[in-house]
N, C-alpha and C positions, 0 to 999 in steps of 0.2 A: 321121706322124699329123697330121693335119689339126686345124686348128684354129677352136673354136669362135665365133661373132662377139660381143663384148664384152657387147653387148647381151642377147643370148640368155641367155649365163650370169648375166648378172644378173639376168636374167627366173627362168632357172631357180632358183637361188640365194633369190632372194623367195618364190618358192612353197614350195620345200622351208623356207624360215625359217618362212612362215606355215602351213606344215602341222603344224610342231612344234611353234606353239604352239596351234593349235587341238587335238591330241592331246594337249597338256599340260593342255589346260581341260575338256577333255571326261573325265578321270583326275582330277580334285580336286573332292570331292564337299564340301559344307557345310551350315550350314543359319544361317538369322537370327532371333531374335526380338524381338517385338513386347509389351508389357504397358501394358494401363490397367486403371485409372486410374494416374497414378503417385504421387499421396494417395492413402492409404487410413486411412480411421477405422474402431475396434474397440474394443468393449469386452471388460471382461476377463470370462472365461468366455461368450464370444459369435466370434461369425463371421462375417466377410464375404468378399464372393467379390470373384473378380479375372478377366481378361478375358487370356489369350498369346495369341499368334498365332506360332506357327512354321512358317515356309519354307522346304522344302525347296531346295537346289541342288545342280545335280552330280549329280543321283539320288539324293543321301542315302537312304540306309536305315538303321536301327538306331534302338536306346532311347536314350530323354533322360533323363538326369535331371536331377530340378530340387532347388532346395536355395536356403531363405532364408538369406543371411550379414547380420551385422551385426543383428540381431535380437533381442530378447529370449527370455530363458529362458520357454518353457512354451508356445511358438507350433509350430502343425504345418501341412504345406500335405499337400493333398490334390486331387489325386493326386499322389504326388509322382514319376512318372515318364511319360512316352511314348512309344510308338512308332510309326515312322516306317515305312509302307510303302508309300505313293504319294509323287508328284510335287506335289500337290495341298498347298496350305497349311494348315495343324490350325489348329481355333479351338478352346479348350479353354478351360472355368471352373473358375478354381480354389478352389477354398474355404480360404482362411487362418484357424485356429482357434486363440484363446486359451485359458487355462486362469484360473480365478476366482484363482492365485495372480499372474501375470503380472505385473508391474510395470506402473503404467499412466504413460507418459511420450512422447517424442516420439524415432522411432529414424528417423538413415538406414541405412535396409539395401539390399538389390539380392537380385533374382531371378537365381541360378546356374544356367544349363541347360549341362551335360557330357556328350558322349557321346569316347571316347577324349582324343583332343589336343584336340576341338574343345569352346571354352567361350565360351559366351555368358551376361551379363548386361547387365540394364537395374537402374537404379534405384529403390527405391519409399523415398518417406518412410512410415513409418510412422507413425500416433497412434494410443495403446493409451488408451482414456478408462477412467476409474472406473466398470465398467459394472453394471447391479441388477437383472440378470439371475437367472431360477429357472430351472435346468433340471434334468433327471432322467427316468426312466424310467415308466410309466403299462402297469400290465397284467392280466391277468386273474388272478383267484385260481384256484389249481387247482379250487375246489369247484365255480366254475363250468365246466360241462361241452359242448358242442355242443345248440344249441336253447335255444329261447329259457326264462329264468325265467318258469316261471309258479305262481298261487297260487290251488289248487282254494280248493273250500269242504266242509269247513271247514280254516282256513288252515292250513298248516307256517310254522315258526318255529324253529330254530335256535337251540341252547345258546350262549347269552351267556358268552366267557370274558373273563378280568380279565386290565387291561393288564398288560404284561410287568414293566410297571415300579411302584411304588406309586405313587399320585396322594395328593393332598392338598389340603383347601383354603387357599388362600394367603392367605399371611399368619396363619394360627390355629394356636394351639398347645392342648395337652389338657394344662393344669399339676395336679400332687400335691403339696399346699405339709405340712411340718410340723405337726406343734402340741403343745404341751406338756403339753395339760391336757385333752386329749382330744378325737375331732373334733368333738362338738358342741359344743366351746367355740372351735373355728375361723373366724375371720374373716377372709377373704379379702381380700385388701388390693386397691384399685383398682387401681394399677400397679405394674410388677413392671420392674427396669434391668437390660438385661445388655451392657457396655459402653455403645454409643455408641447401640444400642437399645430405643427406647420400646414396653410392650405396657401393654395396658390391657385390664380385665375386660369380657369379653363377658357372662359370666353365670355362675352356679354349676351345678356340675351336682347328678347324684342320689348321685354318689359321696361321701362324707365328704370334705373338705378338699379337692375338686378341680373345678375353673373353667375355661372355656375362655377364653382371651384373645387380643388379638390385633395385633400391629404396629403403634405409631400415627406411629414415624418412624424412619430409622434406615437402612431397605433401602427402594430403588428395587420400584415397581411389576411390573418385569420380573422381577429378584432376588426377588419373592416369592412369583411362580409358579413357581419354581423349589423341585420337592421335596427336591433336594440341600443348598440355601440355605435352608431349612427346618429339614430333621435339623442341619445344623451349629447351628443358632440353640439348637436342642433340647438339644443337650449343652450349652451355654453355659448357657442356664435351669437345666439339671437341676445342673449345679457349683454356685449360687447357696446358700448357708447353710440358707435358709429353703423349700426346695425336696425332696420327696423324689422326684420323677421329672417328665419333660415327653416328650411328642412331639407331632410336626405330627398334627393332624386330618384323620388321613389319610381315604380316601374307598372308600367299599365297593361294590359292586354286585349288583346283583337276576339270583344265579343259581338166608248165606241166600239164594237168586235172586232181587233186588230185580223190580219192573215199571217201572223206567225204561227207555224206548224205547232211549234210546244205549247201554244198559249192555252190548249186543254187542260195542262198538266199546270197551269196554276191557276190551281183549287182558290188562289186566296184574292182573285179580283173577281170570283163571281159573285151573284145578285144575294147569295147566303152569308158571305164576307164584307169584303168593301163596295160591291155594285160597282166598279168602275167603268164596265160599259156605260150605266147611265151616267156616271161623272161627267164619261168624256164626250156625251153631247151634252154639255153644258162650258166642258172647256179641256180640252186633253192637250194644254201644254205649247202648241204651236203660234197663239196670237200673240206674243213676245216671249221674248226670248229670257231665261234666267238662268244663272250661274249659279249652279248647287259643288260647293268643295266636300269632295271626300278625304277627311282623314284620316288614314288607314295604311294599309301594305301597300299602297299604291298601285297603277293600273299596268296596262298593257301598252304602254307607248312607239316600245320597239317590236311585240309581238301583233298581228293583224287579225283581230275580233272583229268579223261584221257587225255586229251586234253592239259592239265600245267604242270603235274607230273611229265611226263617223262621227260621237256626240262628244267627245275628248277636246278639250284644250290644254295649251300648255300646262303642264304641272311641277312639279318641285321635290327632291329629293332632302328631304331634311335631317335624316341622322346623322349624328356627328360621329359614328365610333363604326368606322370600316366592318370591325368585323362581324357586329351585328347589321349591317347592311349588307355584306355578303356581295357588294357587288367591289369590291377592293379599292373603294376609295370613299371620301367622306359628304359635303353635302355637296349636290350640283343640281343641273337642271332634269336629270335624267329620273323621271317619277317612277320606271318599270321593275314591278311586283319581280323579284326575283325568284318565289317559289320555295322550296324547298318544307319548311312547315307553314309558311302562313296561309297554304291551301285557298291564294288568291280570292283573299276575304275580300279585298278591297275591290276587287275586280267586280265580285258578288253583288258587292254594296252598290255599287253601280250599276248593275244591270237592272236593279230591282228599283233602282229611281229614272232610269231614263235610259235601258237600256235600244236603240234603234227600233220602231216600233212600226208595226204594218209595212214590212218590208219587205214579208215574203219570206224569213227566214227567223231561225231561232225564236227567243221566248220576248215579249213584251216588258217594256219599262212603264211605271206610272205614269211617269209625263212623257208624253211624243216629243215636247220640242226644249225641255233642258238639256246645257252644256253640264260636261263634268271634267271639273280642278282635281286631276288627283295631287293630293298634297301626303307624300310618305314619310311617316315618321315611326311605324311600325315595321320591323326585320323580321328576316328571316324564320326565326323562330315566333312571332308574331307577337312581339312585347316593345315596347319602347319606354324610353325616359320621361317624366313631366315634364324637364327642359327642352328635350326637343318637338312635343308636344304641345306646350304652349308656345315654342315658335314658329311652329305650321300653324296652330289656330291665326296668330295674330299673321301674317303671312297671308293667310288664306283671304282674309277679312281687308287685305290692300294695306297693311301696316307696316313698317319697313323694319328688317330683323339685320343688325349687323353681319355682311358679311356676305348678303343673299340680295341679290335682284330684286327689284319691286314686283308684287306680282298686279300682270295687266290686267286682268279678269278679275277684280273683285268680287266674292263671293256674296250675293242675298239670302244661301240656305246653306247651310254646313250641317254636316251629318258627321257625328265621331262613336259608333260602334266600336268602343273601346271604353277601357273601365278598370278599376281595381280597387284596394285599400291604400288608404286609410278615409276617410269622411274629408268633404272638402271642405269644412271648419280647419281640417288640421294644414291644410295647403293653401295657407291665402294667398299664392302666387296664383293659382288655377280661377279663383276667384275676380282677381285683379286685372285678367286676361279677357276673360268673361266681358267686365263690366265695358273694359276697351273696344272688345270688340264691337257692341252693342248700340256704341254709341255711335259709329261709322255711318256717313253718308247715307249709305243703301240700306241703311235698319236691316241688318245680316239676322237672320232666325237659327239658333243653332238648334238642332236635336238630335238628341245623344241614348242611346241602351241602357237600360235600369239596369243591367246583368245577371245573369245565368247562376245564381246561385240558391237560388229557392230562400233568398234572406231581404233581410229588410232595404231599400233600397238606396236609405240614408246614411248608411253607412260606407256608398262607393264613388269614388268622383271620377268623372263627375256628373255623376245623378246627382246626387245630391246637395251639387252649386243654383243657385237663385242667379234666373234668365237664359236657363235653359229650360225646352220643351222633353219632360224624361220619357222615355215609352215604354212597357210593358208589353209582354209578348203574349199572344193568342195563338190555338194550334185548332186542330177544321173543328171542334166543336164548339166556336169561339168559347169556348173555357179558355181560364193562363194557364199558358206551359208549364209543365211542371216542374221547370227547371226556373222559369221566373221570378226576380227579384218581384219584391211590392211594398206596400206601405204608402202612406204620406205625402211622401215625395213623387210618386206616379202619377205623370199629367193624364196621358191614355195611354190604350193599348191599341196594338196592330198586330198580323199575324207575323207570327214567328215560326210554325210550324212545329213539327214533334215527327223525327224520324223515327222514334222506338213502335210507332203505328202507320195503319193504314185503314182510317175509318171510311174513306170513300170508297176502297174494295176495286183502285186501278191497278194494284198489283205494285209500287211503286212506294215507297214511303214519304208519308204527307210531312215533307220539309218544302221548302219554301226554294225552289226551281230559278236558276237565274246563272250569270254565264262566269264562266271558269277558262283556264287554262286546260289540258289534258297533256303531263309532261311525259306519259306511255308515247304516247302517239305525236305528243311536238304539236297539237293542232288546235284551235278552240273548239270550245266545250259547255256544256249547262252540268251543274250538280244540285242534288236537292241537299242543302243544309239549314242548318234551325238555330235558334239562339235568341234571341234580346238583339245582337248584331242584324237579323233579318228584317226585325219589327221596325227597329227606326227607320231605314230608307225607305219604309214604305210612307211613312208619316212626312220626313224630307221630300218627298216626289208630289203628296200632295199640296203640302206648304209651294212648293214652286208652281203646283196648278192653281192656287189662291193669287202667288204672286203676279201668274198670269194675267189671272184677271184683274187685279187689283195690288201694283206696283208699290202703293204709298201704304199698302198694311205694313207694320211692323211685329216686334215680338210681341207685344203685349196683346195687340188687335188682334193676329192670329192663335194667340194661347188661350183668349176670351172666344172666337171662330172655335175651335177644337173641342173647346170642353163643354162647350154650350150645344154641340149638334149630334155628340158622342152618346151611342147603345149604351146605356150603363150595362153591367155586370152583374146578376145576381150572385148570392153570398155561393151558394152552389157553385157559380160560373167561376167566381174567383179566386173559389179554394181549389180546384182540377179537378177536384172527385166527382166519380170514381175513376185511379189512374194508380198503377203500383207505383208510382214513384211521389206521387204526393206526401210531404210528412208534413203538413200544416193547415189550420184550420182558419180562414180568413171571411171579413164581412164584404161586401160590396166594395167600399167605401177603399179597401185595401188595392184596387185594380184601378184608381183615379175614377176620372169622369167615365169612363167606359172605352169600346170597341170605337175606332175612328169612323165619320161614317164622311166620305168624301162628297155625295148630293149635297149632302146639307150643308156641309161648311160651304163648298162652293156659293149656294143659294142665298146664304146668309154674308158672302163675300163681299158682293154687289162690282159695279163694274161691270166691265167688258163686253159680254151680248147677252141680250136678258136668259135664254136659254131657256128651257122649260123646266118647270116646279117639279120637286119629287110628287107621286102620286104614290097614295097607302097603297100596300100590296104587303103578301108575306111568302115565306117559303118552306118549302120542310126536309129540315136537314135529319137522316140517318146515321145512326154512330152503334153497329157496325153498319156498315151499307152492304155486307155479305154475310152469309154463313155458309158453315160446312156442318152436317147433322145427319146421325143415323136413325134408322128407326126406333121410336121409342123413346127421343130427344126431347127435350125442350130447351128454350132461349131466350133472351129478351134483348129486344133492340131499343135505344133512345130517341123520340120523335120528337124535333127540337120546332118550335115555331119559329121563324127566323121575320121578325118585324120588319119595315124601311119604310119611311117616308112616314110617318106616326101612324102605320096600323098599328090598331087596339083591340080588335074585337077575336071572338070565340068562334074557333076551330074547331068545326065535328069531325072525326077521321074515321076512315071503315079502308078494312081489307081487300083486294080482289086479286082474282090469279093466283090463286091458290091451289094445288091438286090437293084434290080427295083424300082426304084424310091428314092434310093440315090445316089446324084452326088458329085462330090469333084472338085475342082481345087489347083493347085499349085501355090504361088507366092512368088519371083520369077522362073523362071525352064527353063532353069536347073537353079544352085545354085553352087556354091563352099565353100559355109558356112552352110546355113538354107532357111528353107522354109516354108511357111505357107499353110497349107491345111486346105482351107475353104470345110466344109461337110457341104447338107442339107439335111435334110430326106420329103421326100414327104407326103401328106396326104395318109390316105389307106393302108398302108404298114402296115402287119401284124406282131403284135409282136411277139420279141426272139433274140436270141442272134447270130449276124451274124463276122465271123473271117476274117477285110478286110485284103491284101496286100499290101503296099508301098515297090513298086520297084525302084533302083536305077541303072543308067548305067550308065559308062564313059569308053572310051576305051572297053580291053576288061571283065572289071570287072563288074558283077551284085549282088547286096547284097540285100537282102526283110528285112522287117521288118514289124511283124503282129499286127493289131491296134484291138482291141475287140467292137464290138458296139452293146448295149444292147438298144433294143426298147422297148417300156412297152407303155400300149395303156391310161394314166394316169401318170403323174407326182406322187412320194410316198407324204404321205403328211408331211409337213414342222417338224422337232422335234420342241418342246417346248421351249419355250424362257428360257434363261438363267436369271433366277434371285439371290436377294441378298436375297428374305427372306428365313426366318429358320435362318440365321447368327447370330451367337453368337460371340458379343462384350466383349473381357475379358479385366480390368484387373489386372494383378498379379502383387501383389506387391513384390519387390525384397529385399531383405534384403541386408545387407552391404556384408554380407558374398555369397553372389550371390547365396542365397536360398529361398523359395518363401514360405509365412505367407499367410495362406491360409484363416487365419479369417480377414484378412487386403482385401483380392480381393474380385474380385466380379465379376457378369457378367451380360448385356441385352440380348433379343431374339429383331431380326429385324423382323418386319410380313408386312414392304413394300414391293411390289412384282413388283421390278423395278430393276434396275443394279446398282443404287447409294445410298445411302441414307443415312440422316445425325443421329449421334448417341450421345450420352451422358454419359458417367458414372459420378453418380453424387453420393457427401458425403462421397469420398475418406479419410481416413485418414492421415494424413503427411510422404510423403516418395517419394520413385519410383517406376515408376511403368511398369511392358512389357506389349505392349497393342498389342492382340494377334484378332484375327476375325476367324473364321475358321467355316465351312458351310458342316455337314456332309452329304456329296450328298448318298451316297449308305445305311445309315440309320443305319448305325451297330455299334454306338455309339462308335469307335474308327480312332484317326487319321491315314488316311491309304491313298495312291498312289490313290483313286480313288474322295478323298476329294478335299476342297479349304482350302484354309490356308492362310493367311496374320498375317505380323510382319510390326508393324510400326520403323522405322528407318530413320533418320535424313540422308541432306544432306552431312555431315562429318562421316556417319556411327555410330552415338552412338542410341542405342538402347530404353535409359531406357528414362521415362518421370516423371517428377515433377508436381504435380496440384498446385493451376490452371494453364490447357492449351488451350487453344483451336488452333485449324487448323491442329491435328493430322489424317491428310487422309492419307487413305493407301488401298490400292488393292489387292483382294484374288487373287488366282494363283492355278492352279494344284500342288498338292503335288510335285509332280515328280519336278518340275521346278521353286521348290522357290529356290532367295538365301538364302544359310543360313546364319543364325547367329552361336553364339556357344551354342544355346540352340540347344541340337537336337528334331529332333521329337518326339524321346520315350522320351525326359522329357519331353518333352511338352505334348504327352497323360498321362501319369502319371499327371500332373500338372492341366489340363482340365478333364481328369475325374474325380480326387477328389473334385472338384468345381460343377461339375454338379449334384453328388451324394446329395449334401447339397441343392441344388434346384435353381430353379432363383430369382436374382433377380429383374426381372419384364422386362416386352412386354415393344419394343418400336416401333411404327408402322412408 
């Protein structure tokens, strides 16, 4: 065998060495990375981003992951992994996130990227700074629906409920001091010590031995808005020797065929409701005369309402604190509603008990011929104190309130559409007022709103004080609103209306019609609003048509009247369903005696002109009373029997007026309660508007009731979804002196176009802050009834927030339908347009 030349083989030798390593290189895949900055600054509960760069070699393929070591507890990176499926170098952002517990110090950590054996890091110093950062969540309430808020005329308004939590005002206590020799020999002593705290007399009230006083050192201004730091101070006082009971001042809120023209539009005195036609041949108010006090926002004294004018007596300005009076000065004779948010409830409340009737103008009152006491103790923003509260009740009732003029109209029927927390077990002041009143000359009837919060109603005072009449609210199916308190404590119900509908199909929403101020136009006015606030004066107006007749009933006589002549409620009726806003499942028993029914109590009153007897009859109420349907539709409508005067018997019901090719059935039918009429439209049926029939018989009575059904050869198309962008995250920081430092706030624009989305204000200065959202929908750069608006506020109702926070979510709302705080809205547009004038500070998507 021959041999190769030396040369050669080395030649060859080399190639085959450098083949194996090129095949060893071309087999070892990897990869590198790259990170900047290698500082990075953070605060805690904030985020910044960071810069990798990853290099593929070798072909790499497969996921990275990444992972901070040497780090602080409560940091996340996101994303926290890659994948590799080109050649091609990844530029990725990462976002490094703290949490508001974080530690804020100086870390060296490093960026871990792992995919099997292979690991790479780089370095990063980290500095976690003390960051005063607000974040949280910003979203739509369910009520708001797709399309825009708008607000016909005349306006909807929405039942005001009380916050979850009690409120109080700070700093003020409601003391019941001893006495030994009886309480007009009580001398309320200037200051009162309990420990290390100073309080001092605000003033006496109309209670015997009890004053309101108030912190002159002791607790921090923060600690005093605070209602928890409050009730604790409360049992300290009420321990004291000389003390028979204390609690914080807590704070409540504002919840015959006449020829008046509107009187069509209230749905809630026809013969399906209260029948007050027939009442008021039996008695509407005019054969004496009776003094019903409204305790409320007060009326219209200085302003000239045909409709309030004439039935107005003197009335009484009672708040003690200017500037929740809004009218610059503290209590006088001067009762007139100032406006601004209490969207002249009180005004309302009156018109619905007596407002001028068969006059040839505006809407009708219950009684024709009661007077009305406005007695204000409710401001501006539509809240008032217990203290000033219980001294308009005792005021109202002809009791004398240091400081205040006798009143000369002593009231036989008070009506206080207002309400809050805590349970009047915990206010025996509110209790002791009561009893006082009660006990008066004229046997005064009070009746008071269960309130607007779809809860139980024992838990609000004062529903839930003994000797008053509570009322529960009904809306046009007499179903409860579904916003209505219940339970227990519910004497009866009355309508209160439901603007989120329009089951009678007038184009109008079925809230409860009655007269207003209108501060556009400077003129009076009617708005349809709803509430618990709406039901009781309707309860108040007939109590004064019983008093008509019969002067010497009292409370007791009348509440045994009421309950003994009252529609009960079926379990169905009581729970609202079916109704999107219902979350509760209730028995009869939970709406009191039932639906008020004014014939009967009248009848059962005695007195005054025999009047004629109710006779049985029935009616048939529609819920929807329209439709809109294409061809090929179907629908179902609620056929409600509507009883009076003790019909009992079985309704057979049939359709007529029908085109061609729509049919109906009833089930069941006949019926002695309701019915279901299933409609379906046929194809081919030419569109327009057809006026069906539902007839009812029993014996020899036949009652119609006409259903509207509009065809259209096309469904309209869908409004627009309801979004959060445009939203403006504010916010304001508050000073000590609850005034807002405008170079301190600040504000985001939201430009996600979804119903939720997460926000941040970030670089907050040290303080507190109101964090405010608000979504100008009608685009006219002022907050107005046709906006969203949201206020963040805590499960204990305190308002203000401290950074860093995070998990501050909160939900915009129709204007109409927020609660409030005691920021009103006009500070709040004052406060948000000087903020906007100065610009953003920055998009957050």
């Amino acid at each position: 065998m021959s041999k190769k030349p030396i040369a050669t083989s080395l030649f060859l030798g080399l190639l085959t060495l450098l083949g194996a390593c090129q095949s060893t290189s071309q087999q070892t895949s990897s990869f590198e990375i790259n990170l900047e900055p290698s500082e990075l600054q953070v605060g805690t509960g904030d985020s910044a981003s960071l810069r990798l760069t990853l290099t593929p070699i070798g072909g790499f393929r497969g996921t990275v992951t990444l992972q901070l070591e040497n780090g602080p507890t409560g940091v996340s990176l996101t994303p926290s992994s890659l994948n590799v499926t080109t050649n091609d170098p990844i530029v990725q952002s990462l976002t490094l996130s703290t949490t508001a517990q974080t530690p804020a110090n100086t870390y060296n950590a490093s960026l871990k990227a792992t995919s099997g054996d292979i690991v790479r890091s780089r370095s990063l110093r980290l500095v976690v700074e003390g960051s005063r950062n607000i974040s949280g969540t910003v979203s739509l309430d369910p009520s708001i629906q797709s399309g825009a808020f708008l607000i016909p005329h005349p306006t909807r308004t929405e039942p005001r409920s009380t916050p979850s939590e009690p409120q109080a005002v700070p700093g003020e206590l409601v003391v019941k001091l001893r006495s030994k020799d009886g309480p007009s020999a009580q001398t309320l002593p200037r200051t009162l010590q309990a420990g290390a705290v100073s309080l001092s007399l605000v003033r006496p009230m109309g209670l015997p031995g009890a004053g309101v006083y108030r912190v002159d050192e002791g607790l921090s201004l923060q600690a005093l808005a605070r209602v928890e730091n409050m009730e604790a101070l409360a049992r300290a006082v009420a321990s004291l020797p000389e003390a028979e009971y204390a609690h914080p001042n807590y704070i409540l809120w504002a919840l015959k065929t006449p020829d008046d023209p509107l009187y069509s539009y209230q749905w809630h005195y026809d013969r399906q409701h209260l029948n007050l036609p027939q009442a008021w041949d039996i008695e509407d108010g005019t054969s004496r005369q009776v003094v019903v006090a409204v305790i409320d926002t007060g009326g219209l004294s200085r302003k000239y309402h045909p409709d309030l004018t004439p039935v107005q007596l003197p009335g009484y300005d009672l708040i003690s604190d200017p500037l929740q009076a809004g009218d610059g000065d503290g209590r006088d004779p001067d009762a007139e509603d100032e406006g601004y948010e209490s969207r002249y409830h009180g005004a309302h409340v009156a018109g619905t008990i007596a407002a001028a009737t068969n006059n040839s103008l505006g809407v009708a009152g219950v009684s024709w011929g009661a007077k009305i006491v406005h007695v204000r103790v409710l401001g501006i923003n539509g809240s008032g104190s217990i203290a000033d509260v219980l001294d308009g009740l005792l005021w109202a009732a002809g009791i004398d309130v240091p400081g205040v003029s006798r009143n000369p109209n002593p009231a036989q029927v008070i009506n206080m559409s207002l309400g809050g927390k805590p349970s009047c077990t915990q206010v025996p002041s509110y209790q002791q007022a009561i009893n006082q009143v009660n006990a008066q000359p004229q046997k005064p009837v009070i009746v008071v709103a269960a309130g607007n919060d779809q809860d139980n109603a024992s838990n609000y005072t004062p529903a839930s004080c003994q000797g008053v009449i509570t009322v529960g609210a009904t809306e046009f199916r007499n179903y409860r609103g579904f916003y209505s308190n219940y339970g227990p404590r519910i004497d009866v119900m009355a309508p209160g209306g439901d603007v989120t509908q329009d089951q009678n199909g007038d184009r109008y929403p079925d809230g409860v019609l009655s007269t207003v101020w209108d501060e556009q136009s400077d003129q009076p006015s009617v708005d349809f609003l709803n509430g618990t606030s709406m039901a009781s004066p309707h309860v108040a107006g007939v109590v004064a048509l019983l008093k008509a007749r019969n002067p010497n009933l009292g409370y007791a006589e009348i509440l045994n009247i009421l309950r003994s002549t009252a529609r009960p409620l079926s379990d169905q009726a009581c729970t609202g369903a079916p109704h999107p806003r219902v979350t509760v499942s209730l028995r009869g028993s939970d709406c009191g005696a039932g639906l008020v029914d004014p014939v009967r109590a009248l009848q059962a009153a005695g007195g005054g002109g025999s009047g004629p007897g109710p006779t049985p009859d029935f009616s048939l109420q529609l819920s929807p009373a329209s439709l809109t349907l294409t061809p090929g539709q179907n629908a179902q409508v609620n056929v409600a029997v509507v009883a009076s005067g003790g019909f009992g018997g079985a309704v057979n019901l049939s359709l007529s007026g029908a085109p061609a090719g729509v049919t109906g059935g009833f089930n069941p039918n006949p019926t002695t309660s309701s019915s279901t009429l299933s409609l379906s439209v046929g194809q081919g049926i030419a569109p327009g508007n057809y006026t069906l029939s539902i007839r009812g018989s029993s014996g020899g009575l036949t009652r119609e009731a006409s259903l509207t059904l509009s065809i259209t050869s096309q469904p309209p198309p869908p409004p627009p979804p309801a979004t959060i962008a445009g939203t403006r995250v504010f916010g304001l920081y508050i000073d000590r002196d609850g005034n807002l430092d405008e170079n301190k706030s600040t504000y985001i624009t939201i430009t996600r176009d979804e119903r939720r989305a997460p926000y941040t204000l970030r670089g907050l200065a040290p303080g507190t802050y109101l964090v405010v959202g608000w979504r100008d929908v009608n685009q006219n750069q002022e907050v107005d009834d046709a906006d969203y608006l949201g206020i963040y506020v805590d499960s204990r109702g305190n308002y203000l927030v401290e950074p860093p926070r995070s998990g501050i979510d909160f939900a915009l709302q129709s204007v109409a339908s927020l609660e409030r705080t005691f920021f009103t809205t006009d500070r709040l547009r004052s406060w948000l347009n000087g903020l906007l004038s100065r610009g953003s500070a920055g998009n957050q998507p």
